[in-house]
N, C-alpha and C positions, 0 to 999 in steps of 0.2 A: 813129216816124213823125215827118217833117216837120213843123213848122211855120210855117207860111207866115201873114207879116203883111204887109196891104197899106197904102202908108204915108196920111194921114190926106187929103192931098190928093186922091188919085185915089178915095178910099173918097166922098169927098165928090160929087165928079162924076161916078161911076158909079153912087152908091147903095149901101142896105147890100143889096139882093139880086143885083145885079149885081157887088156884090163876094165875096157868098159863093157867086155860080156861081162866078166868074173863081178865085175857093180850093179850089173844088170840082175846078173842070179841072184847076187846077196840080195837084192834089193826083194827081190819076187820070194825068196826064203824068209826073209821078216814079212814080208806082210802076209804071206801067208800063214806061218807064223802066227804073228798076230791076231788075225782073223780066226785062227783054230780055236785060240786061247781066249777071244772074246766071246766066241758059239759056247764055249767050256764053262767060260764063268757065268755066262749067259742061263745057260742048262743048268747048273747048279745054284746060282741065283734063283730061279723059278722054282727050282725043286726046293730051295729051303722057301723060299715066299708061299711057297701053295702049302709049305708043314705048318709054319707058323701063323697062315689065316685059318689053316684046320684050328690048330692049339687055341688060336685067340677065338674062333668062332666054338669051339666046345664052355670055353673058359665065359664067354656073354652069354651063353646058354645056360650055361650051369647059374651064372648071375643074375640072368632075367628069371629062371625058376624060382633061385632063394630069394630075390625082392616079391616074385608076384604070389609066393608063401607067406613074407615077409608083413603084406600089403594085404591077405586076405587076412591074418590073424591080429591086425591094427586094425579089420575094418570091423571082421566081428568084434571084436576086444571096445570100439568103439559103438559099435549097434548097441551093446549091453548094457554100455557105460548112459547110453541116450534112453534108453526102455527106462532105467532105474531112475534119473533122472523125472522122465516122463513121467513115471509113477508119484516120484515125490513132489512134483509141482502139482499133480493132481490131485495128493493127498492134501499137499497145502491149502490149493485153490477150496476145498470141500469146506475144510476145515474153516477156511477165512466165510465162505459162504455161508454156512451155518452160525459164527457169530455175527454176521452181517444182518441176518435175519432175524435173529433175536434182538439184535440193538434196533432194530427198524420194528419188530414187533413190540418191542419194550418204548421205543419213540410213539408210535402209533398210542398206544393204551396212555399215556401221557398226555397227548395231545388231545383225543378221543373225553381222559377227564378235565383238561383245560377247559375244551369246549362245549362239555356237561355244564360245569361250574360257571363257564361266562353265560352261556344260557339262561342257567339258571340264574343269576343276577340280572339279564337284562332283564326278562320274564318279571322278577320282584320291579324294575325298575320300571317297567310299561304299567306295569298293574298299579302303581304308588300314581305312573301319571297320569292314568286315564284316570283314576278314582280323585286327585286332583282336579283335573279337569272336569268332570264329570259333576263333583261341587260348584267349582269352579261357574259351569254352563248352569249349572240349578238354581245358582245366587243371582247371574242375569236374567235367567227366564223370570227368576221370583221378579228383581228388579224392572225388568220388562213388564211385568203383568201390572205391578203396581203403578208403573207410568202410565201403559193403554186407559188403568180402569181413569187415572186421573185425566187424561184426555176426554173417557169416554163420558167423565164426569162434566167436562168442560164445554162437550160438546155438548150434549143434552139440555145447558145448560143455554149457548146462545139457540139452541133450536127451538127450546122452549122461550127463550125471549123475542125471538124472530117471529116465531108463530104467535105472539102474544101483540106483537106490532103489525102481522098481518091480519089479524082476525080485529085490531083496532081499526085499521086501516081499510078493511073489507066492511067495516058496522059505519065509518066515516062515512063514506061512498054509499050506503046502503040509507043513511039517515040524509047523508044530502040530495040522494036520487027520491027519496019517498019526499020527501017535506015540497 
């Protein structure tokens, strides 16, 4: 607040209560005053605050338009860029598949004559051994047969000397039973 002093002269020929109305009024003239001049700047305060949120809110509007313009013609610009893309990864992908398949069909026929050809060698080499063997079994049968018959030679042989000692041995007993 103010202070207000009134100089010593006019205190004197006004008086001191005429000088503390005359303090009193100034006093109640500033601040009203004052106060008129704060409602003032107040009111025009607001009035330019409410121009310039209009301004700034046309000014974000205008800005949110051109970004979300901005933002759809980057997204299509990117959809296209993705399609084309898409397309040539799929052009690839075919492309890698198709030699995929030939080198796997070209492996295959490969493999397929690998295992003709091994075949075909074990086949010669089963057949070399069974025909091997097959001799092989025909040399022991022979050998076998020629040991049996010489067994069978052997045998015949104490049977017919056994039989020859029991039919002595049966005419013994038979000449000592008779006599």
């Amino acid at each position: 607040m103010l202070v207000i002093t009134i100089p010593k002269p006019l205190r004197e020929k006004l008086g001191d209560e005429a000088s503390d109305s005359l303090v009193e009024l100034l006093n109640k003239v500033y601040q009203t005053t004052r106060e008129d001049i704060v409602e003032v700047s107040l009111d025009k305060f607001e009035k330019k605050l409410v121009s310039e949120a209009s301004q700034l809110d046309k000014k974000i509007t205008g800005e949110i338009s051109r970004l979300e313009q901005k933002i759809t013609d980057e997204v299509s610009r990117l959809g296209q860029k993705i399609a084309e893309t898409e397309a040539r990864l799929e052009q690839k992908i075919a492309e890698t598949e198709m030699k995929l398949n030939k080198r796997i069909t070209d492996e295959v026929a490969k493999l397929e004559q690998k295992i003709a050809e091994t075949e075909m060698k074990l086949d010669k080499r089963i057949t070399d051994e069974v025909a091997r063997l097959d001799k092989r079994i025909t040399d022991e049968v022979s050998k076998l047969r020629v040991e049996m018959a010489n067994y069978h030679v052997r045998l015949v042989r104490w049977m017919f000397i056994f039989w020859i000692g029991q039919i002595g041995a049966l005419i013994g007993i038979l000449l000592a039973f008779f006599k």
